[in-house]
C-alpha positions, 0 to 999 in steps of 0.5 A: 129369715125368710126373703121379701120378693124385691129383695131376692130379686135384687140379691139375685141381679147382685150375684148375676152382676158379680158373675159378670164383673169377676170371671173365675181366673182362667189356670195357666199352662204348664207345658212340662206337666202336659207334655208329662202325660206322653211318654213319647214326648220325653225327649222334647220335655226334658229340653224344652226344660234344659234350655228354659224354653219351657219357662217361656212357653208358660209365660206366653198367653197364646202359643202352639207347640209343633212337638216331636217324638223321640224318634225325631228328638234322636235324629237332631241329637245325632247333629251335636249341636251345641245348647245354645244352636239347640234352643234356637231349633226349638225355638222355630218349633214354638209358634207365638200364635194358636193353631189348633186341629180344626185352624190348620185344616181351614188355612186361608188360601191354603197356606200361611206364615206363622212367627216363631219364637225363635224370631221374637228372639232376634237372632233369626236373620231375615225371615228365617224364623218363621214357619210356612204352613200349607194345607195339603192334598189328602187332608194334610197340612205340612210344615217348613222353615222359610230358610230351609224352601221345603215342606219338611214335615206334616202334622200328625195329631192334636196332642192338646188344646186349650183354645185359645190358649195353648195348642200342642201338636205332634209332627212328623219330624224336626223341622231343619233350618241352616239359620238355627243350626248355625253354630251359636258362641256361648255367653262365656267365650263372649266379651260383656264389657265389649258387649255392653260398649258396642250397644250403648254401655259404655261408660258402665262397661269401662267402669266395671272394668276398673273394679274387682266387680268385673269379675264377679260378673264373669265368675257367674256367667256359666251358672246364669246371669242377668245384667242391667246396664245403665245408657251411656247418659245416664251413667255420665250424670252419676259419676258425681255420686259414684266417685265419692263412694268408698272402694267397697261401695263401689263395688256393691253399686256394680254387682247391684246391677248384677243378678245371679240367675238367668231370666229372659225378658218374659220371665222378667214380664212375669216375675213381679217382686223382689229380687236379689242381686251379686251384691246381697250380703246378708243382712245387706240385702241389697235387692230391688223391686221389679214390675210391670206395667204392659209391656214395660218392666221396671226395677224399682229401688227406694231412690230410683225407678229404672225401666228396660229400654233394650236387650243386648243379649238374651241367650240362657245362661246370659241376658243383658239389658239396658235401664235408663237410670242408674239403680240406687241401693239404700244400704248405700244411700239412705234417704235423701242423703248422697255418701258424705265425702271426707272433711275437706280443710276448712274453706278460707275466710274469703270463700262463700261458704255452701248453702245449708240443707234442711235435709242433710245429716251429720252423723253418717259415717265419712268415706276415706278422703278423695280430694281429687273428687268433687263432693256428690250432690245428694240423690233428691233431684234423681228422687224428684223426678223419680218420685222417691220410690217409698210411696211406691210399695203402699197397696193400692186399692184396685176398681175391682176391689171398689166394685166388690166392695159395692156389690157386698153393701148392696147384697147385705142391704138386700138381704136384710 
């Protein structure tokens, strides 16, 4: 079949448009593959990996590394410091903008101050984590944490670039700062529940210590663990439901707010789908959706949809954030329906009795008897606002699909 000229000059604009409109994807980095290639670097490799800052370092978009040799890795090992004082040296090595070989020589004014990772942290007091760069006599550029008043090292090379995606370059020396050596408390010889009550969990903090789930949380703190704490409001509004749970269910909704592993709030900015928590059980799976929407993360579960409002804590092995909802698990809220309290007596023949619901069912099993509780509302207001979350696990059809769709009609059309 041969082409007639209108028609290869259209096919020709479809392809050049969908060129256009559908760029190739650009790969990620990955800092412990490139960093790989150079044995000299093994030392600064292998803790960007123990310390998860290499996990951080893929997830961000634009980045430069100030790498150092393991000549330099030697003489910060040689201060003992502890994992956690580590990360945060390191940390100031990791600039959250790009310099490659070609930027540090043309520095505006001759010198500037880069943020680092270890500012976006917020453990850096003050100014202490950023990083001066100055262009030196000689063709050289040095380097000093703003803490530390000095240009302590100067640059050595371009290891790799990527523009203007990620840039590695080698240093002189490890960059010494008193601020990120200072001696940090790991997540184990801190107190979560205090924690949590000093910023605005406290209601959570102070339930937790009544169950045995308290525990659970403190047994998986050294292996990593990630907490999502409701507000202090949020958490009043469900106590209702909470107390008409049985003890187990009660427990389950605790360690429902628990993950049994480490993620930062980048990695949680990257880490789109399902997850499993301190509760899952087997066939009880008790896990929650997380996504993403810009900067947000939210958890979604069939009943709520809960968004990360602050970080209490984020220091490997322990994170700790705060939601504004309280996660509904269905294993222990079917749809629509709160936890039937047990068959309370009969109302006397004077009392109005309650109004009927379409929506309630009879055949859930009763929780044990807690008459000095009142019975829950179900979740359907919490559902109402928060649009029960069934709908939220359709596919949706994405502008880029409606163009590609377009694009294939108007090709075969042109084609014919």
């Amino acid at each position: 079949m041969q082409l007639r000229p209108a028609s290869t000059a259209a096919a020709v604009l479809v392809l050049s448009l969908a060129v256009f409109l559908f760029p190739s994807p650009t790969e990620a980095h990955n800092i412990t593959r490139i960093l790989a290639e150079f044995p000299e670097f093994s030392t600064f490799n292998h803790y960007l990996t123990t310390t998860h800052l290499a996990a951080e370092i893929n997830n961000r978009l634009t980045i430069t590394i100030l790498a150092v040799d393991n000549a330099g890795m030697s003489d910060l090992l040689s201060k003992h410091l502890s994992i956690y004082a580590l990360k945060n040296v390191l940390s100031l090595h990791i600039l959250l903008d790009y310099f490659g070989a070609k930027k540090l020589h043309q520095i505006t004014n001759g010198t500037a101050l880069a943020a680092t990772m270890f500012q976006a942290t917020g453990s850096a007091p003050g100014s202490s984590g950023f990083v001066n760069i100055t262009d030196l006599k000689g063709g050289k550029v040095g380097f000093g944490a703003v803490d530390n008043g000095a240009i302590d090292a100067t640059f050595v090379k371009s290891v790799k670039e990527i523009p203007y995606n990620i840039s590695v370059i080698q240093i002189s020396k490890i960059l010494p700062s008193p601020d990120a050596e200072a001696p940090t408390p790991g997540p184990s010889q801190m107190n979560l529940t205090a924690l949590m009550s000093a910023h605005g969990c406290k209601v959570f903090a102070e339930t937790l210590l009544a169950s045995p789930a308290e525990q659970t949380f403190e047994s998986n703190v050294d292996g990593g663990l990630t907490v999502f704490c409701p507000g202090d409001d949020a958490m009043k509004n469900f106590l209702p439901k909470f107390k008409n749970l049985t003890a187990d269910g009660k427990q389950s909704l605790l360690e429902y707010h628990g993950v049994p592993v480490y993620q930062s709030i980048s990695m949680l900015k990257s880490n789109n789908g399902p997850m499993n928590t301190l509760a899952t059980d087997g066939a009880d799976k008790f896990a929650f959706v997380i996504q993403n929407d810009g900067q947000d993360v939210t958890l979604k579960t069939k009943l709520v949809t809960a968004k990360i409002i602050s970080t209490l804590i984020d220091e490997q092995p322990l994170a700790i954030f705060s939601i504004n909802k309280v996660l509904m698990p269905k294993e222990l809220f079917k749809a629509g329906l709160a936890p039937t309290p047990a068959p309370a007596p009969a109302p006397e023949a004077d009392a109005p009795s309650p109004p009927k619901s379409s929506k309630k069912k009879h055949n859930s099993p009763p929780a044990p008897a807690a008459p000095a509780d009142s019975p829950a509302d179900g979740p359907a207001a919490d559902s109402q606002d928060q649009t029960a979350d069934g709908g939220n696990f359709a596919p949706r059809l994405s502008g880029q699909g409606i163009v590609a769709g377009a694009l294939s009609l108007w090709f075969a059309i042109f084609l014919l």
